[in-house]
KOLGU-4560 file (N, C-alpha, C; in nm, 3 decimals, padded with zeros to 5 digits):
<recs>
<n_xx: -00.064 n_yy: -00.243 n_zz: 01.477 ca_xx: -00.116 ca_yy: -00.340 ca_zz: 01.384 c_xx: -00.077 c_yy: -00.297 c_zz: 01.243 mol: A seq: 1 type: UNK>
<n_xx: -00.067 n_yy: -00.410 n_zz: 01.168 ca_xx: -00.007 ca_yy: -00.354 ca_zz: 01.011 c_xx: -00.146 c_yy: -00.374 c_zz: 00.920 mol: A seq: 2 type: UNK>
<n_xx: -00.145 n_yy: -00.314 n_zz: 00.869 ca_xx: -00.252 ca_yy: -00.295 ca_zz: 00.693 c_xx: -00.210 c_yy: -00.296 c_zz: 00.628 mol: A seq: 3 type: UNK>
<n_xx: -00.185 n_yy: -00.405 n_zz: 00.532 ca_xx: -00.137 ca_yy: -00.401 ca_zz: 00.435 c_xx: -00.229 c_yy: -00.349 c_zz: 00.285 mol: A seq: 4 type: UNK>
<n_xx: -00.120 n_yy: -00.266 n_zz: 00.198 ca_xx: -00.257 ca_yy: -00.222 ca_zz: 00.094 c_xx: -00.156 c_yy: -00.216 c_zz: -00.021 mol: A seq: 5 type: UNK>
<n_xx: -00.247 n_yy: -00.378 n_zz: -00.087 ca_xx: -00.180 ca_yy: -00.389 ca_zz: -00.222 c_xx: -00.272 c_yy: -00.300 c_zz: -00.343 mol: A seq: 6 type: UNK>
<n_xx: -00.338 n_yy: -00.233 n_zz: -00.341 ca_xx: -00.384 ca_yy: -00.108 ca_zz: -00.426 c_xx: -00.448 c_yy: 00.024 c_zz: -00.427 mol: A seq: 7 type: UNK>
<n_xx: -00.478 n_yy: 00.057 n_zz: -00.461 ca_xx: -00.500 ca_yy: 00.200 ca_zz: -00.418 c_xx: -00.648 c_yy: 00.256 c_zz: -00.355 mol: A seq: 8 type: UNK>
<n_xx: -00.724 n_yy: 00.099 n_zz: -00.417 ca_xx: -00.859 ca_yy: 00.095 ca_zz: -00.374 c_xx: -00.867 c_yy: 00.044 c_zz: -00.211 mol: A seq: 9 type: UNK>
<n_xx: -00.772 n_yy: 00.009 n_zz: -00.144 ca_xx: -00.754 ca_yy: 00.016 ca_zz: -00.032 c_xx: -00.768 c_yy: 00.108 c_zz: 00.064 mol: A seq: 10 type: UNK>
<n_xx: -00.711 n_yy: 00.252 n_zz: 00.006 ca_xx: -00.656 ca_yy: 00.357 ca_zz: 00.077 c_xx: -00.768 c_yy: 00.416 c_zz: 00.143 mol: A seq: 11 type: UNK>
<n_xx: -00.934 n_yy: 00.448 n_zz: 00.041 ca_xx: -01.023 ca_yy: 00.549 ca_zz: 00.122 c_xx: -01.041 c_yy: 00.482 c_zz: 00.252 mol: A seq: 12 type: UNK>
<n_xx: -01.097 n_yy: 00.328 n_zz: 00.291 ca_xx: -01.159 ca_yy: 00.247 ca_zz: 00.334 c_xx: -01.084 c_yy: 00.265 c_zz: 00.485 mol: A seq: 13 type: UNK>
<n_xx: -00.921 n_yy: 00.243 n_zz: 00.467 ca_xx: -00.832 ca_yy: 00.244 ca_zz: 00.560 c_xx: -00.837 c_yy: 00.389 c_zz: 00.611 mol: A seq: 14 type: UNK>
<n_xx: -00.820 n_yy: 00.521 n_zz: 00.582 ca_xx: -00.832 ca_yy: 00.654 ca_zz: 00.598 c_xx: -00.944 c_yy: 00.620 c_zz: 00.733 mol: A seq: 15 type: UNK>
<n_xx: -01.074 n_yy: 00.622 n_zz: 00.619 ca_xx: -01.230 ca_yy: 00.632 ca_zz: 00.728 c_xx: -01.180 c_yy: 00.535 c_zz: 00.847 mol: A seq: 16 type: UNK>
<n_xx: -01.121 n_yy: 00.450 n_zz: 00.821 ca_xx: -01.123 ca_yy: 00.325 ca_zz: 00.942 c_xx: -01.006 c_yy: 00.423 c_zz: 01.039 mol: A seq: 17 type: UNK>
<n_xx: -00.947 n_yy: 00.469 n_zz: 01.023 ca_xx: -00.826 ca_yy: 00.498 ca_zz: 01.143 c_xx: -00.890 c_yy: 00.685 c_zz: 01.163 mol: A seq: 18 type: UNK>
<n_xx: -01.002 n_yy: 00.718 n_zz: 01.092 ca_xx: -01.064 ca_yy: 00.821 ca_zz: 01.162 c_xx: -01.140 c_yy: 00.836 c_zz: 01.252 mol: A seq: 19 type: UNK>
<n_xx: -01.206 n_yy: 00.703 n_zz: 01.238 ca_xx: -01.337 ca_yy: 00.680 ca_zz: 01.329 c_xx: -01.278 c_yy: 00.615 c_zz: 01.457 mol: A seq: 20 type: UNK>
<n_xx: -01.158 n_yy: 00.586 n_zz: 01.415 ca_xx: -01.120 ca_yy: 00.474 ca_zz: 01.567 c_xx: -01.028 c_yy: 00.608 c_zz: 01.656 mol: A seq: 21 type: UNK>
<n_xx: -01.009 n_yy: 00.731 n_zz: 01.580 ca_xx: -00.969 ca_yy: 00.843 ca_zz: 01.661 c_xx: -01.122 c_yy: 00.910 c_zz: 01.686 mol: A seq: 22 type: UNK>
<n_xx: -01.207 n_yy: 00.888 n_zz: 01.655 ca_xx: -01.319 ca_yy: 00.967 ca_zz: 01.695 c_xx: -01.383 c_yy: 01.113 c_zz: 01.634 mol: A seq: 23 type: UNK>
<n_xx: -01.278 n_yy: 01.087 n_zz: 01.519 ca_xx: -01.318 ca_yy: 01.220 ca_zz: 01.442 c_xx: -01.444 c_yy: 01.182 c_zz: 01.363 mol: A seq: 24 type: UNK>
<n_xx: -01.440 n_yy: 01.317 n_zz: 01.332 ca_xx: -01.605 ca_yy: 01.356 ca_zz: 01.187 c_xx: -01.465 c_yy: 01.394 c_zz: 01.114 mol: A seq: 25 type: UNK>
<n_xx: -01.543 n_yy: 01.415 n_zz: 00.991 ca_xx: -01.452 ca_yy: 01.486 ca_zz: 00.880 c_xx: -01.508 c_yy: 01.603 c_zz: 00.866 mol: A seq: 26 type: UNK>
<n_xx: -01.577 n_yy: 01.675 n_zz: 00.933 ca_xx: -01.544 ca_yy: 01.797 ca_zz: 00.999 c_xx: -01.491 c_yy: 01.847 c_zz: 01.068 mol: A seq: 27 type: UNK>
<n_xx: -01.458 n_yy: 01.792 n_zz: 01.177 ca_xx: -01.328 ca_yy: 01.765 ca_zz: 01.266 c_xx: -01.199 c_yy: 01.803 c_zz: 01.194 mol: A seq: 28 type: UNK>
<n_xx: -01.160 n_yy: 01.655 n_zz: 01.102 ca_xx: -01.065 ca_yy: 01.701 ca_zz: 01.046 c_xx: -01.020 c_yy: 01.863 c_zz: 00.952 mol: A seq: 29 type: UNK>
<n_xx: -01.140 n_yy: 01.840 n_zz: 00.895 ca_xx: -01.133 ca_yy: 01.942 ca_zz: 00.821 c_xx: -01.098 c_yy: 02.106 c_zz: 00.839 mol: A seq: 30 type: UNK>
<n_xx: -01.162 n_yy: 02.099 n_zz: 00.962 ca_xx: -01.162 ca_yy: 02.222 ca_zz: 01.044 c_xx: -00.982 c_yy: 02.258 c_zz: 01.096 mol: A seq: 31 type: UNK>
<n_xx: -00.935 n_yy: 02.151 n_zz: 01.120 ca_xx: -00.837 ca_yy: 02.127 ca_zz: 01.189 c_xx: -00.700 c_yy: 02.136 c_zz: 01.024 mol: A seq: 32 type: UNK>
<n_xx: -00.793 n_yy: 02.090 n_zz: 00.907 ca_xx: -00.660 ca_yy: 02.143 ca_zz: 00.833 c_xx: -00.667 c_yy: 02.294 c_zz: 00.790 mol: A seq: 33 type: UNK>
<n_xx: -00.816 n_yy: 02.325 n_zz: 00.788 ca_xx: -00.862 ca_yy: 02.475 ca_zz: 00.810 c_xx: -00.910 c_yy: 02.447 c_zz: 00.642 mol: A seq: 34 type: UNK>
<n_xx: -00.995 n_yy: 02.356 n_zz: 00.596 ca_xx: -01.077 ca_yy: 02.316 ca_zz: 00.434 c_xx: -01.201 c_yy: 02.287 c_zz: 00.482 mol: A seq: 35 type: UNK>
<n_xx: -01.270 n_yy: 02.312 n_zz: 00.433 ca_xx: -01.426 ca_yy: 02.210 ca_zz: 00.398 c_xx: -01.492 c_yy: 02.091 c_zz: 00.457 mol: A seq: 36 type: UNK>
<n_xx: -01.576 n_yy: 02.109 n_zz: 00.505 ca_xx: -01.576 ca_yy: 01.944 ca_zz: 00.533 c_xx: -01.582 c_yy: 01.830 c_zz: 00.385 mol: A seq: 37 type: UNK>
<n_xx: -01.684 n_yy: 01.924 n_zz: 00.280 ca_xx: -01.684 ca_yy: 01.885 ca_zz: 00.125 c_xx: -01.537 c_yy: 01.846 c_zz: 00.065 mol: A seq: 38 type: UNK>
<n_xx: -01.470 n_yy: 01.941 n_zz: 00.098 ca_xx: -01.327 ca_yy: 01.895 ca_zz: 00.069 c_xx: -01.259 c_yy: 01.752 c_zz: 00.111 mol: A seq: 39 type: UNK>
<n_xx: -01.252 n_yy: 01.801 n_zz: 00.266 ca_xx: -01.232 ca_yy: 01.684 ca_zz: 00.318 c_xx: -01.303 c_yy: 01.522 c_zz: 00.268 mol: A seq: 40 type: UNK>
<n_xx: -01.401 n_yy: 01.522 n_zz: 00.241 ca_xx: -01.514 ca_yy: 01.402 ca_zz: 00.182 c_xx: -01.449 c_yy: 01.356 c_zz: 00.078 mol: A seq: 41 type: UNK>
<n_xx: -01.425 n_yy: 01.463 n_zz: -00.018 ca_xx: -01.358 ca_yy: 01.426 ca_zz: -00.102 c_xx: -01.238 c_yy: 01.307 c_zz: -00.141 mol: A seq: 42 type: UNK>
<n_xx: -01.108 n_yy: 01.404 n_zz: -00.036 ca_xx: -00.996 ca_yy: 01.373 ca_zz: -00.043 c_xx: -01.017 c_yy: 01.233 c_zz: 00.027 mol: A seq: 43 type: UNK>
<n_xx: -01.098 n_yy: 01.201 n_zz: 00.155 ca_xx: -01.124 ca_yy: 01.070 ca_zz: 00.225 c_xx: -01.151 c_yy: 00.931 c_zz: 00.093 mol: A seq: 44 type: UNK>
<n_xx: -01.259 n_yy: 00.942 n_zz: -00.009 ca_xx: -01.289 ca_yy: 00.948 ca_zz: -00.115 c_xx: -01.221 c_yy: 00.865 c_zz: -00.202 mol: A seq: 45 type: UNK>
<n_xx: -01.098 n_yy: 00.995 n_zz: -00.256 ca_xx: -01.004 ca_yy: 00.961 ca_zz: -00.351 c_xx: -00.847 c_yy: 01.016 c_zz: -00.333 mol: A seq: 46 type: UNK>
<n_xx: -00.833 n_yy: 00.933 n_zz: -00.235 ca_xx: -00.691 ca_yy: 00.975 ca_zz: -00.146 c_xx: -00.583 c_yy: 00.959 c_zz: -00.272 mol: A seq: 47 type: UNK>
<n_xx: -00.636 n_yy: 00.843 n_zz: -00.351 ca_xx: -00.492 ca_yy: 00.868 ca_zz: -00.483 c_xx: -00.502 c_yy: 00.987 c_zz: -00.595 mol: A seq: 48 type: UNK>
<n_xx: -00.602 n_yy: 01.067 n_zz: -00.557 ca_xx: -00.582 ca_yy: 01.172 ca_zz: -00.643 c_xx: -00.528 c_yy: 01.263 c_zz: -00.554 mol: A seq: 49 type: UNK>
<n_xx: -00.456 n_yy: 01.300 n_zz: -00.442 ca_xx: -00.391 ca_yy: 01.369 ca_zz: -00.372 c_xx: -00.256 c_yy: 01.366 c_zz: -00.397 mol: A seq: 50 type: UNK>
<n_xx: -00.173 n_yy: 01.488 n_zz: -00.328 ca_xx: -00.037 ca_yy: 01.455 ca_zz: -00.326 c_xx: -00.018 c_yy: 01.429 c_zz: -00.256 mol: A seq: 51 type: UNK>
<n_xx: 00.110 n_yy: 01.308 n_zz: -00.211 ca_xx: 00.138 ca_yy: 01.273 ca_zz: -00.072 c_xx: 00.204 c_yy: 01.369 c_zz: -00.014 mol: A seq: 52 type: UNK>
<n_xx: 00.201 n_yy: 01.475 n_zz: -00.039 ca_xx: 00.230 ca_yy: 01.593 ca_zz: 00.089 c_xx: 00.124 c_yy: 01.578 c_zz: 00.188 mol: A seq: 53 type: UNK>
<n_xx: -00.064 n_yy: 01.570 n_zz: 00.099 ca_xx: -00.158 ca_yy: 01.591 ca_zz: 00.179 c_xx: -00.183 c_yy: 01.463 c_zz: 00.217 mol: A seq: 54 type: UNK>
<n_xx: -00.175 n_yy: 01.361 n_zz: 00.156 ca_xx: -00.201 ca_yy: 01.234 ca_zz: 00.234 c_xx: -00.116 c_yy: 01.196 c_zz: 00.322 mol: A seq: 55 type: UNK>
<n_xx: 00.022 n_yy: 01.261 n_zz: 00.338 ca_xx: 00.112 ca_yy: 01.257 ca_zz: 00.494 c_xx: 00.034 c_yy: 01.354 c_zz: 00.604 mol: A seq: 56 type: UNK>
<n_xx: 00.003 n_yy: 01.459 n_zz: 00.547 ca_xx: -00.078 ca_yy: 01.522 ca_zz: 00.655 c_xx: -00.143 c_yy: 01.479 c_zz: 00.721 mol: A seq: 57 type: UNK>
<n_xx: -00.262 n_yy: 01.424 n_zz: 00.636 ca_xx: -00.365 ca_yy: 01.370 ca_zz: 00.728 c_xx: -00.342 c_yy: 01.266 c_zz: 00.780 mol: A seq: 58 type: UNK>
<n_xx: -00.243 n_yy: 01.198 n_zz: 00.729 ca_xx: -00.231 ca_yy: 01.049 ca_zz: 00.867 c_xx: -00.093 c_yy: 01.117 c_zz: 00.971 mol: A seq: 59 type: UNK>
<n_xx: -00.058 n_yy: 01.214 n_zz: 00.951 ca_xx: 00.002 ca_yy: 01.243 ca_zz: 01.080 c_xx: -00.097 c_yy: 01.280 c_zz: 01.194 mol: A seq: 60 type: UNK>
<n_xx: -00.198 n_yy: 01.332 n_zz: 01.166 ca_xx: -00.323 ca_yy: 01.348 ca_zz: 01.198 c_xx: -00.339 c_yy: 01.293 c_zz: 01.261 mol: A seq: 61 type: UNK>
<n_xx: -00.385 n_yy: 01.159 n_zz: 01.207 ca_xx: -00.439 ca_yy: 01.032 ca_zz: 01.243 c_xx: -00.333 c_yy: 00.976 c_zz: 01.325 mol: A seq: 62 type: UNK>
<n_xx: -00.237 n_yy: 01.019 n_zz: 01.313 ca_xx: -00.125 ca_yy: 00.916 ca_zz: 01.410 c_xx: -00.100 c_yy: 00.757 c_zz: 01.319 mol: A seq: 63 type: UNK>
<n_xx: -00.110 n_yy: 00.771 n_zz: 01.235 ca_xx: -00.022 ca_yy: 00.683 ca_zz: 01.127 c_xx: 00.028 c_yy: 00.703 c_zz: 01.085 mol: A seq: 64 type: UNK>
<n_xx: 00.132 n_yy: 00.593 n_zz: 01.072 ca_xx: 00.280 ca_yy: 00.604 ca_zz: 01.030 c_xx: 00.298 c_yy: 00.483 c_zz: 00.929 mol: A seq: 65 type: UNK>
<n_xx: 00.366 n_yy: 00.526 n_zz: 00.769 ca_xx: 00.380 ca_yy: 00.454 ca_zz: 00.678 c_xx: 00.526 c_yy: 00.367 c_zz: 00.668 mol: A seq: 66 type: UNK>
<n_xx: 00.529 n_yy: 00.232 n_zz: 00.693 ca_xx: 00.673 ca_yy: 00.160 ca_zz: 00.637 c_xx: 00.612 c_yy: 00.100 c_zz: 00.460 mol: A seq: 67 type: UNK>
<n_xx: 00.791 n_yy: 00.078 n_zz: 00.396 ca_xx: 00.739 ca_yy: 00.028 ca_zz: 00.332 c_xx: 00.861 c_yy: -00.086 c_zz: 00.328 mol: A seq: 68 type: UNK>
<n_xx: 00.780 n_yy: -00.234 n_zz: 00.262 ca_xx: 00.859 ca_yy: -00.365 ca_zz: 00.257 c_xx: 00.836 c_yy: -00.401 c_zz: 00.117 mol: A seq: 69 type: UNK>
<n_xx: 00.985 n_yy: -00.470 n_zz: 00.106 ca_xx: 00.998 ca_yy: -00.513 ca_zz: -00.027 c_xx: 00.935 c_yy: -00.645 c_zz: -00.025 mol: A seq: 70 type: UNK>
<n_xx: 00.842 n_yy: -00.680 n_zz: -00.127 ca_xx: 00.788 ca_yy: -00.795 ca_zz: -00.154 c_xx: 00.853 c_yy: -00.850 c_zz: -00.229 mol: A seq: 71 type: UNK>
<n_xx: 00.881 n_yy: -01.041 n_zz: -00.187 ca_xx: 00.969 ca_yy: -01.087 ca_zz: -00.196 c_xx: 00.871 c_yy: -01.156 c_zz: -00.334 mol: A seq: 72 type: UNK>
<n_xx: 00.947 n_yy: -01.201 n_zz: -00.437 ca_xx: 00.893 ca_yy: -01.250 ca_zz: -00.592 c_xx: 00.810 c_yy: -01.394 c_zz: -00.517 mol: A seq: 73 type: UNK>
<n_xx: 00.718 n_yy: -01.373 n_zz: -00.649 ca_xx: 00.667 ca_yy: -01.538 ca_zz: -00.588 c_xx: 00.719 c_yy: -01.654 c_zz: -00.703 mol: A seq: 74 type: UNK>
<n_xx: 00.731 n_yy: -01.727 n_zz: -00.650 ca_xx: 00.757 ca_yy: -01.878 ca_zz: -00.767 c_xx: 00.710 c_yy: -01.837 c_zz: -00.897 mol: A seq: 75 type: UNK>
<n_xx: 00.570 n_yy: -01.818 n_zz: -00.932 ca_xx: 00.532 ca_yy: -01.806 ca_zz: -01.016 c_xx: 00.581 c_yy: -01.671 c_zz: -01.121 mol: A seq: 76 type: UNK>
<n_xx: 00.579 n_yy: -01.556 n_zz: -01.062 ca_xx: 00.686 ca_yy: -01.430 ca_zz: -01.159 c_xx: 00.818 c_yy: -01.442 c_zz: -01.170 mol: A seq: 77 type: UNK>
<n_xx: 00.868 n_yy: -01.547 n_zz: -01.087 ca_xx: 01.031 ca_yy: -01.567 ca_zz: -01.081 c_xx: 01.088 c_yy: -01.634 c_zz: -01.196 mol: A seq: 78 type: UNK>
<n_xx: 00.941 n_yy: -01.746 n_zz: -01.215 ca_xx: 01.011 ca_yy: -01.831 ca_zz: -01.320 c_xx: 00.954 c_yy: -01.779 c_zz: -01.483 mol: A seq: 79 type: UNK>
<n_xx: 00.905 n_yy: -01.671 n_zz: -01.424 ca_xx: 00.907 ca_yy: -01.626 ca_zz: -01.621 c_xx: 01.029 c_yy: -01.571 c_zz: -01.671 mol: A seq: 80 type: UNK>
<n_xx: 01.037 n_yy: -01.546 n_zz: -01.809 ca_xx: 01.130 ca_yy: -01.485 ca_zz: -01.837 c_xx: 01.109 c_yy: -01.325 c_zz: -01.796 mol: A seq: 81 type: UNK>
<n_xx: 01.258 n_yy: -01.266 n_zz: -01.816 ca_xx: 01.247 ca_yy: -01.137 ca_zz: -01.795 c_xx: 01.148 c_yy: -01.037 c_zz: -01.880 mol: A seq: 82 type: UNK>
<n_xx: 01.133 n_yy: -01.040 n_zz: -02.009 ca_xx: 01.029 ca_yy: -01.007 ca_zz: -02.105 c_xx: 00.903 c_yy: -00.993 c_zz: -02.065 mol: A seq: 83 type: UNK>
<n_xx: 00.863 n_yy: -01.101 n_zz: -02.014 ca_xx: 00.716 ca_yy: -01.169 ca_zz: -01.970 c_xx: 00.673 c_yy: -01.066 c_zz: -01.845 mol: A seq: 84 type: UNK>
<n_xx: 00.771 n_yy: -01.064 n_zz: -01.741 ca_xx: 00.768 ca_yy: -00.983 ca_zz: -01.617 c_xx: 00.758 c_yy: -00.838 c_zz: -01.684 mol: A seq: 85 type: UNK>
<n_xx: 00.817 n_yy: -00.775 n_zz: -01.732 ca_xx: 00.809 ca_yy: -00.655 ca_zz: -01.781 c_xx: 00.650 c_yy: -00.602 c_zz: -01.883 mol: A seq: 86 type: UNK>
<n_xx: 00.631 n_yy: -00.674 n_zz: -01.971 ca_xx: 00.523 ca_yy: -00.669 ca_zz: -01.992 c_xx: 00.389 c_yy: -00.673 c_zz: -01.918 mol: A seq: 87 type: UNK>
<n_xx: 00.451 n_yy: -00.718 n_zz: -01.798 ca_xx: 00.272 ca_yy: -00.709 ca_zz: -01.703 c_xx: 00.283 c_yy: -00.633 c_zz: -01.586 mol: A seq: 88 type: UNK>
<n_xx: 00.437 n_yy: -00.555 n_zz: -01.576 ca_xx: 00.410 ca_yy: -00.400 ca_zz: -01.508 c_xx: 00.316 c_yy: -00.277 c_zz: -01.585 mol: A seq: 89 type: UNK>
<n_xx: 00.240 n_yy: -00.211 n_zz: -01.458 ca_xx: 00.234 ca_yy: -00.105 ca_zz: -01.459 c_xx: 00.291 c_yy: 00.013 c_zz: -01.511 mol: A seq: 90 type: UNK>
<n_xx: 00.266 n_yy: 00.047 n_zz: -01.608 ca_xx: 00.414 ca_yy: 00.149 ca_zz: -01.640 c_xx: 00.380 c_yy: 00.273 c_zz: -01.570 mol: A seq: 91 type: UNK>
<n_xx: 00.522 n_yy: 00.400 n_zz: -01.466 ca_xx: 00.489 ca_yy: 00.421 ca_zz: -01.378 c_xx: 00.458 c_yy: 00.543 c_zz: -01.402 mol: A seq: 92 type: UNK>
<n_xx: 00.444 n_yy: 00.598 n_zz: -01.561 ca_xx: 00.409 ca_yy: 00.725 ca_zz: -01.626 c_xx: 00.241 c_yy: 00.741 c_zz: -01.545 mol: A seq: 93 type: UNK>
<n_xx: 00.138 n_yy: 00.579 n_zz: -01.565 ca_xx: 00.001 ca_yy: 00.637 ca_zz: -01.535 c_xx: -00.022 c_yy: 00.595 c_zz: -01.358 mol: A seq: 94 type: UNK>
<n_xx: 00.129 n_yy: 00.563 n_zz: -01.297 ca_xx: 00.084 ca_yy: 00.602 ca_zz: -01.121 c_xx: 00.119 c_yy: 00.735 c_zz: -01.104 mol: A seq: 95 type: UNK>
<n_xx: 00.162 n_yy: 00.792 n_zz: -01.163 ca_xx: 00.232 ca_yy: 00.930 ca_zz: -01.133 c_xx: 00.082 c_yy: 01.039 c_zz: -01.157 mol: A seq: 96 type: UNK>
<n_xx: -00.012 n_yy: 00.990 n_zz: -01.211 ca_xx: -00.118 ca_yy: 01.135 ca_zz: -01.201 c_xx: -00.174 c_yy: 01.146 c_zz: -01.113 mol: A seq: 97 type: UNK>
<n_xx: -00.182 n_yy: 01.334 n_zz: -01.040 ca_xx: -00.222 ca_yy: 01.317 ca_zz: -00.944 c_xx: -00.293 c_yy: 01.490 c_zz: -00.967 mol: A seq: 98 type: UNK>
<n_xx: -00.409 n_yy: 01.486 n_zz: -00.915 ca_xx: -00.474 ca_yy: 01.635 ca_zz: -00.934 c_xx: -00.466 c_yy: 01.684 c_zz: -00.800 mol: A seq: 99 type: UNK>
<n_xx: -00.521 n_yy: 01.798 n_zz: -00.763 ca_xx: -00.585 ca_yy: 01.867 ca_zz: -00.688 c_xx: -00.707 c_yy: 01.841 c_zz: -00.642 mol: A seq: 100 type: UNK>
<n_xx: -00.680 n_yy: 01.864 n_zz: -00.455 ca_xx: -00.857 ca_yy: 01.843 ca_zz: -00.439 c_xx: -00.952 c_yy: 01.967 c_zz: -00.450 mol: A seq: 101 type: UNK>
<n_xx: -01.026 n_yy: 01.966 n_zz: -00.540 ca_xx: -01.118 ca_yy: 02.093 ca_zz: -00.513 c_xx: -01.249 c_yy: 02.089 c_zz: -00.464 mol: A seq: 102 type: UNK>
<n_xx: -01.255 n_yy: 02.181 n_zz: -00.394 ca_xx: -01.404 ca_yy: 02.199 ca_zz: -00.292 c_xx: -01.520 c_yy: 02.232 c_zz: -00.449 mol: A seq: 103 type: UNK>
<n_xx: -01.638 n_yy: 02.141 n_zz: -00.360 ca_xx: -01.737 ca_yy: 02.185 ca_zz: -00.445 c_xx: -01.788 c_yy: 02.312 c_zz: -00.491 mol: A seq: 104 type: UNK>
<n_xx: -01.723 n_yy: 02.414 n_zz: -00.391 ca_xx: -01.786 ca_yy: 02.558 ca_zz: -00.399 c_xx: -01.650 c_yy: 02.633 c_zz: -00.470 mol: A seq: 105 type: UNK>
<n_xx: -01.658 n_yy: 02.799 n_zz: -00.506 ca_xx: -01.573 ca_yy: 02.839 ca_zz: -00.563 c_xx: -01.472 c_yy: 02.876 c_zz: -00.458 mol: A seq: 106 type: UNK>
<n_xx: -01.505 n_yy: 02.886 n_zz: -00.363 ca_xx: -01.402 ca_yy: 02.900 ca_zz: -00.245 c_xx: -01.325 c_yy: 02.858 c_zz: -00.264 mol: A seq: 107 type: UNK>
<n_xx: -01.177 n_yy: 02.955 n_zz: -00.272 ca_xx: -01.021 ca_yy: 02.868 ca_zz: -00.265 c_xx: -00.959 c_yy: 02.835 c_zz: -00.133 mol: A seq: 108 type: UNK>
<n_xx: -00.929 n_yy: 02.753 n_zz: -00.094 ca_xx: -00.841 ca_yy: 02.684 ca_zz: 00.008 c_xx: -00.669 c_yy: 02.667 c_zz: -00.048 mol: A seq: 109 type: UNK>
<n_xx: -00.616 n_yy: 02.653 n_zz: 00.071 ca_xx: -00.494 ca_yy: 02.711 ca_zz: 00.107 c_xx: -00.400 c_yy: 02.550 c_zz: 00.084 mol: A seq: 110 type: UNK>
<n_xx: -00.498 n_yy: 02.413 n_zz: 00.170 ca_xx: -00.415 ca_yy: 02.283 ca_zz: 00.150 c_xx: -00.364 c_yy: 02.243 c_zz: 00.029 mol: A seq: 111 type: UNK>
</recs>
């Protein structure tokens, strides 16, 4: 089945959903990346503050697998000018931040 996820507020919702339908806790997981379950909560959480090193991890995990498709313009952005379109991107300096997950405790982890 496909999920499509046009933003990023998509991502925790979809995570929990393809954990629970494997039957995990996020202790489970957690144990299994060898972090926290706190950690883990976290990252479930706020998967766009991860790197996709760790958000490939865990859906290999999960046994998901990411395509990606080019979305085709709609009528309506096609017929603006080029100017117009550019001005109502995203500029991709503020998708690019991305922190570290840190456990609530001082304990350092290895993921």
């Amino acid at each position: 089945m496909t999920y499509p996820i046009k933003t990023l507020s998509h991502l925790p919702l979809i995570l929990k959903s393809f954990r629970k339908e494997k039957g995990l806790t996020q202790a489970a997981i957690a144990e299994r990346l060898g972090i926290t379950q706190q950690s883990y909560a976290y990252f479930e959480a706020n998967p766009a503050a991860a790197t996709l090193e760790r958000l490939f991890l865990v859906l290999r995990m999960l046994d998901v697998e990411i395509s990606l498709d080019q979305a085709h313009p709609t009528a309506s952005s096609a017929a603006k000018p080029p100017s117009a379109v550019a001005k109502s991107k995203v500029k991709p300096s503020s998708l690019a931040k991305t922190s570290r997950i840190v456990a609530p405790t001082r304990k350092k982890e290895s993921w």
